[in-house]
C-alpha angles and dihedrals in degrees: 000000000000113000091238092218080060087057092037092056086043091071104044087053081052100052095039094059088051093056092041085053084044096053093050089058100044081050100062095037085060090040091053095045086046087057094049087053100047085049090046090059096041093059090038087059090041093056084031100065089023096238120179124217099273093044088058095044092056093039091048086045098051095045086061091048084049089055102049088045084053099046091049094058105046081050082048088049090044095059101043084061099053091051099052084051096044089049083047092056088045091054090043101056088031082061099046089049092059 
């Protein structure tokens, strides 16, 4: 004799494994999509401007160094946050313990 609310959970577990494995599917299927656009583009910018080989290298070279500038100082940024609120913590509880 099987406890029906067992059965019942059994197949929603049932179901939602098959929409998780759905999803995933339907997920790298837009994430693949989203790649082929983003290299359409690219190529329609590279015909566009009539780059040559060496021109795109450099432009594709200096947008990474643009990005990890970027990222350093937004880490930089980051820090020097944490560290003004961590001093104000400090100055707070040094204030309550006078």
């Amino acid at each position: 004799m099987t406890n029906p609310k067992i059965e019942r959970v059994k197949e929603d577990i049932a179901k939602t494994k098959a929409k998780i494995s759905e999803y995933t599917a339907k997920l790298r299927d837009l994430e693949r999509h989203k790649t082929d656009l983003e290299n359409l583009e690219i190529i329609a910018l590279y015909r566009k401007e009539n780059f040559n080989e060496d021109e795109f290298s450099a432009l594709l070279r200096s947008q990474r160094n643009d990005e990890a500038s970027g990222q350093a100082a937004w880490q930089a940024s980051t820090r020097s946050k944490q560290a003004v609120s961590a001093q104000e913590v400090k100055e707070d509880s040094d204030d309550e313990t006078e």
